[in-house]
C-alpha positions in Angstrom: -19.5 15.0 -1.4 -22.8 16.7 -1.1 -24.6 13.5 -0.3 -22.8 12.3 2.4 -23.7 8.8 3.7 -25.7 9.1 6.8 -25.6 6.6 9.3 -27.9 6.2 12.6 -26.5 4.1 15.9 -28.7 3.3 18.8 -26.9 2.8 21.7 -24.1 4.7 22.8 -22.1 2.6 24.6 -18.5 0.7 23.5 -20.2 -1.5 20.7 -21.5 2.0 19.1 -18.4 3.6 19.8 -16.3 1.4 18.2 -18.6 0.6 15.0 -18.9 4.6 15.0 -14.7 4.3 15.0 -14.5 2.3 12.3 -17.1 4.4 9.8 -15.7 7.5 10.2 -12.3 6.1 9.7 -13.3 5.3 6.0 -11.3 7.6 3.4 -13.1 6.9 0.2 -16.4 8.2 1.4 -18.1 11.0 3.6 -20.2 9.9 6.6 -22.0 10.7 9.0 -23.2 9.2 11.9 -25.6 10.5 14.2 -25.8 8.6 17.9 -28.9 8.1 19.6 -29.3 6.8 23.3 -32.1 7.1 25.6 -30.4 8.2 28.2 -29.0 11.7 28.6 -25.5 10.4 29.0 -23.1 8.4 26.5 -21.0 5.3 27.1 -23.7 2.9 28.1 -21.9 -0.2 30.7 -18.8 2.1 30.9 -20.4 4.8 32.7 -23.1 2.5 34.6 -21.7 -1.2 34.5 -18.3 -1.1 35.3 -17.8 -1.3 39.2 -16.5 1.8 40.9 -13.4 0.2 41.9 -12.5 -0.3 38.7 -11.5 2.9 37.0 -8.7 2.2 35.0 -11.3 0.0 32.9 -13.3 3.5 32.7 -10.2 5.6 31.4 -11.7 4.1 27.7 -14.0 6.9 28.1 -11.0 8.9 26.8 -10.8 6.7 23.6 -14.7 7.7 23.2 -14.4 11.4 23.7 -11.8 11.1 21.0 -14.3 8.9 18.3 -16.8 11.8 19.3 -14.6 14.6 18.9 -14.7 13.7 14.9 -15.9 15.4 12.3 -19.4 14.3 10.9 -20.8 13.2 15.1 -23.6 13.9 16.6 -24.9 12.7 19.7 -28.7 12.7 20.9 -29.3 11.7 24.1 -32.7 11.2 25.9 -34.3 9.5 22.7 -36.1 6.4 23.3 -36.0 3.9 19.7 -40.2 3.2 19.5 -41.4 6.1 21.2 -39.9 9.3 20.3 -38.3 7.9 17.3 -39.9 4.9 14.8 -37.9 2.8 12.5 -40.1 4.5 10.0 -38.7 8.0 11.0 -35.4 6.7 11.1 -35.5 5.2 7.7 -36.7 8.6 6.1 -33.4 10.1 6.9 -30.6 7.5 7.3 -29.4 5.6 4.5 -28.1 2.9 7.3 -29.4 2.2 11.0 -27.1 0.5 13.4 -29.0 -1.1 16.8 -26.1 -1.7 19.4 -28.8 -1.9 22.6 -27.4 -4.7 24.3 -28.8 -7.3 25.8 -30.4 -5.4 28.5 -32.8 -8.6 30.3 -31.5 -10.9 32.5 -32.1 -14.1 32.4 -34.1 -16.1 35.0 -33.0 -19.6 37.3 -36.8 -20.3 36.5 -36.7 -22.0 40.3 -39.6 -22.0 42.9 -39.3 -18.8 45.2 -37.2 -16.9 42.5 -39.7 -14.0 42.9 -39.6 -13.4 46.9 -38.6 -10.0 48.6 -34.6 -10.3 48.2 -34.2 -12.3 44.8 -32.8 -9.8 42.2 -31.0 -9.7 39.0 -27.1 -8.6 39.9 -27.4 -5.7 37.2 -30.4 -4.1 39.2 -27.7 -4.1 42.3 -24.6 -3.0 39.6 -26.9 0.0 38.4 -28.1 0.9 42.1 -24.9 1.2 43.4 -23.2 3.0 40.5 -26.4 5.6 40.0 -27.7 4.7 36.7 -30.9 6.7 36.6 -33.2 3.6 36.1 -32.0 2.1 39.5 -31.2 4.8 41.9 -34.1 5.1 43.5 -34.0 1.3 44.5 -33.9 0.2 48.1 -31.4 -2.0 49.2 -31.3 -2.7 52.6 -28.5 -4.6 54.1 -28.4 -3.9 57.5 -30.2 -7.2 58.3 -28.7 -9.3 56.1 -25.9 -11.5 57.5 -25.5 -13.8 54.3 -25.8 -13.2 50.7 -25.7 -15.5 47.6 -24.5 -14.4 44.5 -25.0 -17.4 41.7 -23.0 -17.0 38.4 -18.8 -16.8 38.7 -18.6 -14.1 35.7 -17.4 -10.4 35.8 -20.9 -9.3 37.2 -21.2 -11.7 39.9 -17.0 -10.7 40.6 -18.0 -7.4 41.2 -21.2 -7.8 43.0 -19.3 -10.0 45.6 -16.0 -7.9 45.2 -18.2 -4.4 46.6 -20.2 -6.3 49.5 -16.6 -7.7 50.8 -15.0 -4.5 50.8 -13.7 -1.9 53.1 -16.1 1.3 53.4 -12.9 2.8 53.4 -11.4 1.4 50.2 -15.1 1.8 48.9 -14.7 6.2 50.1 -11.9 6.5 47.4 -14.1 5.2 45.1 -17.1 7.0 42.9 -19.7 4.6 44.1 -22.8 6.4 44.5 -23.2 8.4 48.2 -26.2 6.7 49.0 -25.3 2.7 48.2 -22.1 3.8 50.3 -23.9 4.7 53.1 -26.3 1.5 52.9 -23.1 -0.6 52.5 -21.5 1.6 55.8 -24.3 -0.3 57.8 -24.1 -3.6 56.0 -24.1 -6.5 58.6 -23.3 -9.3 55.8 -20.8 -12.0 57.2 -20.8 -14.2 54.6 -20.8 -13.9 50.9 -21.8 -17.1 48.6 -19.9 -17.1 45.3 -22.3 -20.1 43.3 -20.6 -21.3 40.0 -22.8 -24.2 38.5 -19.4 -26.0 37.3 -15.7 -26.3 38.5 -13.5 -23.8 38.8 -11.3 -24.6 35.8 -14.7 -23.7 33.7 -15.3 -20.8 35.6 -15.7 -17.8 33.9 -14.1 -15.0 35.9 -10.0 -13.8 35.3 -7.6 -14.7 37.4 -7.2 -10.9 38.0 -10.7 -11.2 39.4 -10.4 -13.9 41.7 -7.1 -13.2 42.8 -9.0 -9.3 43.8 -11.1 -11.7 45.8 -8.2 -13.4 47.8 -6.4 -10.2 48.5 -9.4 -8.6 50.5 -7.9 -10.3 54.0 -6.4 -6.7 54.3 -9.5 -5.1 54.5 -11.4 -7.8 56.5 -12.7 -10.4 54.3 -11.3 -13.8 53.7 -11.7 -15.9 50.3 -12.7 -19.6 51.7 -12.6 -22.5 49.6 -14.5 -26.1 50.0 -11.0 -28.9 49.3 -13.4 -31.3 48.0 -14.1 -28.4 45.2 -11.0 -28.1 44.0 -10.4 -32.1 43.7 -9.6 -33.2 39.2 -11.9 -36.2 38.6 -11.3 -36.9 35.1 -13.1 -34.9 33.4 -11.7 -32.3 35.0 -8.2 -33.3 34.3 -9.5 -33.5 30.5 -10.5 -30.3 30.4 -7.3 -28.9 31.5 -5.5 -31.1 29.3 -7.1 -29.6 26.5 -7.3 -26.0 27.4 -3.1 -25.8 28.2 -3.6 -22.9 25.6 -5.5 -20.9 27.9 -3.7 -20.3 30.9 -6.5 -18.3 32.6 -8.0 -22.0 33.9 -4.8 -23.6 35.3 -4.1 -20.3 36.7 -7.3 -19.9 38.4 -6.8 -23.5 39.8 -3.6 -22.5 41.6 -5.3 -19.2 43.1 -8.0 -21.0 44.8 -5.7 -23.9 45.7 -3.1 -21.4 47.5 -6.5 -20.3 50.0 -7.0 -23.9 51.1 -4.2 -23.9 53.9 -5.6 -20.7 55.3 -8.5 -22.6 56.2 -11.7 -20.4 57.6 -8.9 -17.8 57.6 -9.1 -14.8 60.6 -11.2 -11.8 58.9 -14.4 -11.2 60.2 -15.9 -11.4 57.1 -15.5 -14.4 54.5 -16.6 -14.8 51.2 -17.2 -18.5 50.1 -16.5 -19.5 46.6 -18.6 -22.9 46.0 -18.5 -25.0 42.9 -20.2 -27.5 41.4 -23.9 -26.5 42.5 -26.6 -25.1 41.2 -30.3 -23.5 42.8 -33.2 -25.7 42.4 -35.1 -23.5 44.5 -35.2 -19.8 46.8 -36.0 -20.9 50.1 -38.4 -18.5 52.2 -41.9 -17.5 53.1 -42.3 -14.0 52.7 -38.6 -13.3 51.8 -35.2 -14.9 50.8 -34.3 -16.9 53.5 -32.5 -19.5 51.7 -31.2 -21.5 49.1 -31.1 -25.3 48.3 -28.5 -26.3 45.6 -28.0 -29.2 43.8 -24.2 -31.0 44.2 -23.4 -31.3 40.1 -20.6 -33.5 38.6 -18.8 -32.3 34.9 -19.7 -34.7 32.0 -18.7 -34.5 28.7 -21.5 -34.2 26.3 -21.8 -36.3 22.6 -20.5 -32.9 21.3 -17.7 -32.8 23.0 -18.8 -29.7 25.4 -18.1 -29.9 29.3 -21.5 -29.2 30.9 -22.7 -29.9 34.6 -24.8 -32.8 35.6 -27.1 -32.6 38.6 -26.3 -36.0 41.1 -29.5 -35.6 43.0 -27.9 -34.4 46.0 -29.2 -31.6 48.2 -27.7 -29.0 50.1 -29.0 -25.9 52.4 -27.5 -22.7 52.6 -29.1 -19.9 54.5 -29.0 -16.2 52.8 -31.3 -13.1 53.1 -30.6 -11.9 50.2 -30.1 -13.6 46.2 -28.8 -11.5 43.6 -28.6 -14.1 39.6 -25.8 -13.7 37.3 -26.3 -16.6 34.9 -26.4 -14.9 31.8 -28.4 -11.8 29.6 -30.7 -11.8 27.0 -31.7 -9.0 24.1 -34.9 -7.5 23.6 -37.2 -7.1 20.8 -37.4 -3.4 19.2 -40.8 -1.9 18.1 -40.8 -2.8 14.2 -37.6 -4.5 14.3 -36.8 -8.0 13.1 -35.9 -10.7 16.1 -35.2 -14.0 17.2 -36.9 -14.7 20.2 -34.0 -17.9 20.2 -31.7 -15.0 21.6 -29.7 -15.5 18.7 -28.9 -12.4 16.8 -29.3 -12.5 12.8 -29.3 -10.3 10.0 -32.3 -8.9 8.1 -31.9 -9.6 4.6 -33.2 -6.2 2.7 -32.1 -4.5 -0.5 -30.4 -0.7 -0.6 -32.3 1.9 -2.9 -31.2 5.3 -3.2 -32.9 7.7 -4.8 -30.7 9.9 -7.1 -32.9 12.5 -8.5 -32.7 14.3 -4.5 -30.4 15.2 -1.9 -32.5 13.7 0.9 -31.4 10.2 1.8 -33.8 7.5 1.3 -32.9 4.5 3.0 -34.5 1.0 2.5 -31.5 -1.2 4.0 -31.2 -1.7 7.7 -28.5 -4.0 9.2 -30.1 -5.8 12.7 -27.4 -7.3 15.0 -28.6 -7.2 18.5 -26.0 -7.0 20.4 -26.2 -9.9 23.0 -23.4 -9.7 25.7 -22.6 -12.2 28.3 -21.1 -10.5 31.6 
């Protein structure tokens, strides 16, 4: 084919890898794809989202070297989409554009005293301690801190709590950046808050995850749960009832159950995983030294969706430190069709070719922001 159909993807990480898989594995055409990311380095969360105690889930990378290894790839890092290259540019050369950027802003509790010295998105803290060039010259200082909160029960909030519980030593074997280990070898945190706005048969962590959690006694930390957490009201028992095709919810049930005998436990360190709460507000002066929670109760809505109520009672916990989990939002790119909803959604355009040249003229561009919850 002397016209081969070129493709352009921004963002190299596994939702550009794997739509890059599945256009080169087309037989009845040529393609091909050139990847852009503006970093110098591929494989986006992989590389700088996935804790460093994890690196089984980082042995993809192989799968990726494979996809790049194909005929027809390109990669080009260091290129920033609206600065060094405009849709306009793009469109001069591609006949498609793929945008796989993530969802790369975090969203906000919107609370009083979010903004204080100590309040921070988890990701900032994810990126620190795994080097990501746009967070490793952040300064985290732990060695006044005896208590942190983490707010949000999914897989970045698991693995923000999972690396400040840890063993320095089980952290050593580990490639966690050399300077976050050495700020974590003179941590003084005690306790760890795990803050899930509803119950823990809604949470959103595995039971791989919080059973990691419960299996840190052996390298000093104990998991403590509140009874009183754990007790079905009805809607709870509803859920359940109606979820007995997902296992993961009765299964993470039994986990936290089987810590209740073990009380306070006898590890110096304990993380607490609390449910049913939810920040109204960062408590502190001139830094985190707080947080007051509201006690919640799980309704069922008109719809049929299990959300948390606030009961209009009031808690204190004291923290130094507040890293938010609660969710990620996508970003608008220069020239680029969005929904500031944080929905994503298609731009409807037509595909023209010209015929009479072998320079691909492309008019059709396909806009899915990629929004990921973590």
């Amino acid at each position: 084919m002397t016209n081969p159909l070129r493709v352009a993807v921004f963002g190299a990480g596994p939702a550009g890898f794997y739509a890059i898989d599945e256009l080169l594995k087309q037989q009845d055409r040529t393609i091909h794809v050139d990847l852009f990311d503006r970093l110098p380095t591929p494989y986006g969360l992989v590389r700088g989202g996935v804790a460093p105690d994890h690196q089984k889930i980082k042995a993809v990378i192989r799968q990726y070297e494979k996809i790049a290894s194909r005929p027809g790839f390109r990669f080009f890092g260091n290129v920033t989409f609206g600065e060094d290259l405009t849709l306009e540019d793009v469109l001069a050369h591609y006949h498609q554009v793929l945008f796989s950027t993530g969802a790369e802003s975090d969203r906000r509790m919107g609370i009083p005293g979010e903004d204080l010295p100590g309040s921070s998105p988890a990701t900032i803290f994810v990126g620190w301690y795994n080097g990501h060039p746009d967070y490793r010259d952040l300064h985290f200082d732990l060695s006044n801190v005896t208590q942190v909160a983490v707010i949000g029960n999914g897989n970045v909030a698991m693995d923000v709590v999972r690396v400040i519980g840890r063993s320095v030593a089980a952290l050593e074997k580990t490639d966690i950046a050399e300077y976050a280990l050495n700020v974590l070898r003179k941590s003084a945190v005690k306790e760890v808050y795990l803050l899930g706005r509803r119950g823990a048969a809604q949470a959103a962590f595995t039971n791989p995850e919080i059973r990691e959690l419960a299996e840190l006694d052996s390298e000093g930390t104990d998991l403590v749960v509140q009874p009183d957490d754990l007790e079905l009201d009805d809607a709870n028992r509803s859920f359940l009832a109606e979820h007995t095709n997902e296992p993961t919810h009765q299964r993470n049930m039994d986990t936290l159950l089987a810590q209740i005998p073990k009380g306070e436990g006898h590890q110096p360190r304990k993380i607490r995983a609390r449910f049913f709460v939810s920040p109204v507000e960062v408590l502190g002066k001139d830094r985190v030294e707080g947080l007051r929670l509201e006690k919640n109760r799980l309704i069922r809505d008109d719809k049929g969706n299990y959300k948390a109520q606030g009961t209009g009672v009031y808690e204190e916990i004291p923290c130094q430190m507040v890293f938010r989990s609660i969710g990620y939002k996508g970003h608008a790119l220069p020239g680029v069709p969005f929904d500031d909803r944080d929905v994503a959604r298609a731009c409807k355009s037509r595909h023209h070719r010209r015929h009479d040249s072998n320079r691909p003229r492309a008019r059709h561009q396909n806009v899915f922001p990629e929004h990921r919850k973590r």
